[in-house]
C-alpha positions in Angstrom: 0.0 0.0 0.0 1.3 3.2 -0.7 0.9 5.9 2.1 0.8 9.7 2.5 2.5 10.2 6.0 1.8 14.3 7.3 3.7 15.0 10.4 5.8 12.2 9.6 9.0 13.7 11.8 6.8 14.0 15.2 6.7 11.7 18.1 3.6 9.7 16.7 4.8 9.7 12.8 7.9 8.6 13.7 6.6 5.1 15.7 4.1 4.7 12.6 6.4 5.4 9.8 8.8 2.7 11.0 5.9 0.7 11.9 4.4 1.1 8.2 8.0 0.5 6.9 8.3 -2.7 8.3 4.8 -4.0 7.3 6.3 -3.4 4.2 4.1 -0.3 2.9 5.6 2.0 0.4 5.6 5.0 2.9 6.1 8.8 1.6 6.8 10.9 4.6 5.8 14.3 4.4 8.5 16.4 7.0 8.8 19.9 7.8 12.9 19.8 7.0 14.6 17.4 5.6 16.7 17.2 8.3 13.8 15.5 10.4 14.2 12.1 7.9 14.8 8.6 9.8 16.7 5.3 7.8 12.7 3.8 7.7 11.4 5.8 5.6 11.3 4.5 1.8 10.8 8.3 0.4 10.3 11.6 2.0 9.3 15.4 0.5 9.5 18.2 2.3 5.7 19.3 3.4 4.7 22.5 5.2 1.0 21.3 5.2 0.2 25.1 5.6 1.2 25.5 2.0 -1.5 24.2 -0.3 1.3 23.8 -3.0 3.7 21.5 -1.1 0.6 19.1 -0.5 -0.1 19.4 -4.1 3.9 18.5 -4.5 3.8 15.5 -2.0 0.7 14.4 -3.2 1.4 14.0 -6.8 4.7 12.7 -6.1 3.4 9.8 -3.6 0.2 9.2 -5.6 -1.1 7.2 -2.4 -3.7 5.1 -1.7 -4.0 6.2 2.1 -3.2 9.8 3.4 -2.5 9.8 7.3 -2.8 13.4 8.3 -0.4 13.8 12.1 0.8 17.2 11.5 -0.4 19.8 13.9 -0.3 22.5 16.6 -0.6 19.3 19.2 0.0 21.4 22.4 -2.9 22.9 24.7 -0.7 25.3 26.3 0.4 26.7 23.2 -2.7 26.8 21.7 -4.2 29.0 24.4 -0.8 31.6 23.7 -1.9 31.5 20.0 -5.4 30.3 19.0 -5.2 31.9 15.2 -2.3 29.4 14.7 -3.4 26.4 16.2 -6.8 26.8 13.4 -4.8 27.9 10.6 -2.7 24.8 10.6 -5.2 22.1 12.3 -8.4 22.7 10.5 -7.7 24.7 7.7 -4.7 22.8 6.3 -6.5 19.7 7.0 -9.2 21.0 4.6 -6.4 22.4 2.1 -5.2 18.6 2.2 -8.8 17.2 1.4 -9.7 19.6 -1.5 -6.0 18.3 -2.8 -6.7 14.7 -2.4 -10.1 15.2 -4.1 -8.3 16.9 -7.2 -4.9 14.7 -7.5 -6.6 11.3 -6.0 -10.1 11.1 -4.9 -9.9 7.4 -4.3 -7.6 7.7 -1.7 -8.5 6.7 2.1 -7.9 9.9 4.8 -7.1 9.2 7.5 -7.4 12.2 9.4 -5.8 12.1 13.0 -8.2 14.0 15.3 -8.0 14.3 19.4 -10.0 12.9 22.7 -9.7 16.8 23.6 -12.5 17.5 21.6 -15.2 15.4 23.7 -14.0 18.2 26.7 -16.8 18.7 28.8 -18.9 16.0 27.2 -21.7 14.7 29.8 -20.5 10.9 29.3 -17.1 12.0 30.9 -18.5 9.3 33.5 -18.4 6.6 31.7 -16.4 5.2 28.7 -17.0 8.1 25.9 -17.9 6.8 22.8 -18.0 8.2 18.7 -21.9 9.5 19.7 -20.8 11.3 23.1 -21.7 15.2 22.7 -18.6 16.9 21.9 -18.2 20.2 24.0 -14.9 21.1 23.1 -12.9 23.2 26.9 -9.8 25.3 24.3 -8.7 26.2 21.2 -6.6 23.2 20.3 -9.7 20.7 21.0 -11.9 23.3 19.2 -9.4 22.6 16.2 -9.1 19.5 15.9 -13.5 19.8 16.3 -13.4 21.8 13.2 -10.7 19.6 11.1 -13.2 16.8 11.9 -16.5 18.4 11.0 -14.7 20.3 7.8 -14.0 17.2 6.7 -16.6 14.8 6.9 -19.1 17.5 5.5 -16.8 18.0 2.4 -16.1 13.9 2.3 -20.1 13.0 2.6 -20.5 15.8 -0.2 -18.2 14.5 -2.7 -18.4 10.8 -2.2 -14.5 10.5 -0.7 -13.5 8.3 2.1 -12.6 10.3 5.2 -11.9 8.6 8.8 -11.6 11.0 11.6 -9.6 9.2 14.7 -9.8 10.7 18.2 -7.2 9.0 20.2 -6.8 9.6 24.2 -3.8 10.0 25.6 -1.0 7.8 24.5 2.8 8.4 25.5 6.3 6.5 24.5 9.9 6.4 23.8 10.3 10.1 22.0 8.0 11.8 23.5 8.6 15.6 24.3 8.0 17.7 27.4 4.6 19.1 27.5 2.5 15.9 28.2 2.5 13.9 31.4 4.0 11.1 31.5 6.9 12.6 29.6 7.2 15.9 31.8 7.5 13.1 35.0 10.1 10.8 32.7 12.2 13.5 31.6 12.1 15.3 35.4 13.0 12.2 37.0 16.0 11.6 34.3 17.4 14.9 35.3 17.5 14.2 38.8 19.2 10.9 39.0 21.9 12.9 37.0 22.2 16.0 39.3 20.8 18.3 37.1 17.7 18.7 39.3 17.0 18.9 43.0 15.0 15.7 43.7 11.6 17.4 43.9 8.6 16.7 41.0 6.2 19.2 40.6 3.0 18.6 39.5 -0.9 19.3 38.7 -3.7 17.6 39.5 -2.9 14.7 40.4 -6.4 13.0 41.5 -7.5 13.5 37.7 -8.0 10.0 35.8 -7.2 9.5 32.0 -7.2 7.0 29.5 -3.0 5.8 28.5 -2.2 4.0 26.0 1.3 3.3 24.3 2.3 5.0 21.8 3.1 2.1 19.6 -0.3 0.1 19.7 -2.0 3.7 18.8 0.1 3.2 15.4 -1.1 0.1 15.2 -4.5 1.6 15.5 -4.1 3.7 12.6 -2.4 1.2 10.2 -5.6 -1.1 10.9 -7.6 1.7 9.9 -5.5 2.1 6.9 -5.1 -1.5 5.7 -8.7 -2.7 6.5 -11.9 -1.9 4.5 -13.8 0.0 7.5 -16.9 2.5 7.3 -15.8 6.0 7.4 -16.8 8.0 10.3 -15.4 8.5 13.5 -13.3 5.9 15.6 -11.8 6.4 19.4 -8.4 4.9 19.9 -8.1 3.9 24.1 -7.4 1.4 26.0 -10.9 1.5 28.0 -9.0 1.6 31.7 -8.8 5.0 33.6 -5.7 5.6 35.4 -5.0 8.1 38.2 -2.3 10.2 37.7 -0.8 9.8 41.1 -0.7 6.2 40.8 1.4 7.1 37.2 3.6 9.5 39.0 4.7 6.3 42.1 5.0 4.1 39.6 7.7 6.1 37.7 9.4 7.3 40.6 9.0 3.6 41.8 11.7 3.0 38.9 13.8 5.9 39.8 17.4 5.3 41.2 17.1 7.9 43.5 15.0 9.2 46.0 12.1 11.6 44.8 9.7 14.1 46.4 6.4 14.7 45.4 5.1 18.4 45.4 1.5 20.2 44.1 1.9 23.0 42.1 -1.7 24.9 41.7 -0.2 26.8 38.4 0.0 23.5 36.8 -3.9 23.2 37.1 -5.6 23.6 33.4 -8.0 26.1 33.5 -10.6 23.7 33.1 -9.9 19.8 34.6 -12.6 17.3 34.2 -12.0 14.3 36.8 -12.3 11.1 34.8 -12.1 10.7 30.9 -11.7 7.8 29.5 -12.8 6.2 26.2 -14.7 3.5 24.7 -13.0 2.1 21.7 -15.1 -0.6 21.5 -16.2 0.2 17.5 -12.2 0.1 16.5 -12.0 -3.3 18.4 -14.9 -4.7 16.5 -14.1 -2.9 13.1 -10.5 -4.2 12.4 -9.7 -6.8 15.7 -7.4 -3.9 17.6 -6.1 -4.6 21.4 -3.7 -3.0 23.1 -0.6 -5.3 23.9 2.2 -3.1 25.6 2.2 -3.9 29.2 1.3 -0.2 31.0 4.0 -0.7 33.4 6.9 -1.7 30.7 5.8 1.5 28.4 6.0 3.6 31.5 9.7 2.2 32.1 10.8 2.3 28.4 10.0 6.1 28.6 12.0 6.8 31.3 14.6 4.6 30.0 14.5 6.7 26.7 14.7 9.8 28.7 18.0 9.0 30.7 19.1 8.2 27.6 18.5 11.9 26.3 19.6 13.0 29.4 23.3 10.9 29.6 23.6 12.4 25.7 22.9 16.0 26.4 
């Protein structure tokens, strides 16, 4: 199968490029430099997906049958320092990409990679939220990635293409950056053991539970999606089990080689925290057979383990 990758030099399109590499995909990854390419990738163009030319460029020169669309604004704190930018590039390149893909090749699958942030406030936040919970998106990057979705489908059900909109909860893995939570406690942890912190974590809310999976079965996710005939629409990628974030926080500094103090920062708080959110991915499980295999204890070590390693290099 030959496949479109967007965002293909991030956290999550690195783990699926290799992934669709070794499944033995023809994979065209679309980077922001050429400087972000990796050994697995069969072909790579340069793609600012803000440029409707350069998707033009990458699409005629991949002529794919799937188009996995990562790249984006991914971060909620930045998205609330600059709103305009987080749309521009989330929603209204991700329509730029569609009206290319119905131009250059209209056949081809989209798999368009949206986030759990847009459920937000969602009354199911209760229970396991499924593809029909209201979505009440809480700030401008779940709002965006609301849009993409919406833009989208409309313009997919008008002209008869195949759109997929994914909304994955939170996943996490060797390579991820500051900025999410289990990477923020990896990388914290990493510099202490080496000295170049005091041996003090500070963190948010800590009673809030969420929905982890690893980063490499959510790329296993999304090739499924790609390599199976499945009804467009919307699917949740999620592992079903809601996990506090204290008990993620002992279980790291459980592994740590030194000891670690816990502290509770109130400016860590998000302006708006909803207690439990977890997701029901129940319709990707029955569409293409998907499970999560990584253990949640190993994926938590491997992180760390990759963050000492950025640590020792730096």
């Amino acid at each position: 199968m030959r496949v479109l990758l967007t965002g293909a030099g991030g956290f999550v399109g690195r783990h699926l490029a290799e992934y669709l590499a070794k499944q033995g995909h023809e994979v065209t990854a679309g980077l922001r430099s050429s400087k972000s390419g990796d050994s697995c990738f069969i072909r790579h163009v340069r793609l600012d997906i803000r440029s409707p030319e350069a998707i033009r460029h990458a699409l005629l020169l991949a002529q794919p049958e799937t188009v996995i669309h990562l790249a984006a604004q991914s971060n909620v704190a930045d998205s609330w320092r600059d709103p305009l930018h987080t749309m521009q590039l989330n929603a209204i390149a991700s329509l730029h990409l569609l009206e290319a893909i119905r131009e250059i090749c209209p056949a081809a699958k989209l798999i368009s990679i949206g986030s759990s942030e847009e459920y937000g406030a969602t009354p199911d936040h209760g229970e396991p939220i499924t593809e029909l919970s209201p979505c009440i998106p809480q700030n401008p990057y779940a709002v965006s990635k609301f849009a993409a979705g919406q833009l989208l489908m409309q313009t997919a059900r008008r002209d008869g293409l195949n759109v997929i909109h994914v909304r994955p909860f939170n996943h996490f893995g060797p390579g991820q950056s500051p900025g999410f939570v289990v990477a923020d406690f990896a990388s914290q942890i990493a510099m202490i053991e080496t000295g170049r912190m005091d041996p003090v974590i500070r963190v948010g809310n800590l009673s809030a539970k969420r929905d982890f999976t690893d980063v490499r079965d959510v790329v296993r996710a999304y090739a499924s999606l790609s390599e199976n005939e499945v009804e467009p629409g919307i699917y949740n990628v999620s592992s079903m089990i809601p996990r506090e974030i204290v008990g993620i926080l002992h279980t790291l500094v459980q592994f740590s080689r030194v000891p670690i103090e816990i502290e509770v920062d109130t400016g860590k708080f998000r302006p708006v925290d909803i207690p439990v959110y977890v997701g029901s991915s129940d319709k990707l499980r029955k569409a293409v057979g998907w499970s999560p295999r990584w253990s949640f204890e190993q994926s938590l070590l491997e992180t760390l383990n990759w963050w000492r390693g950025q640590v020792q290099d730096s």
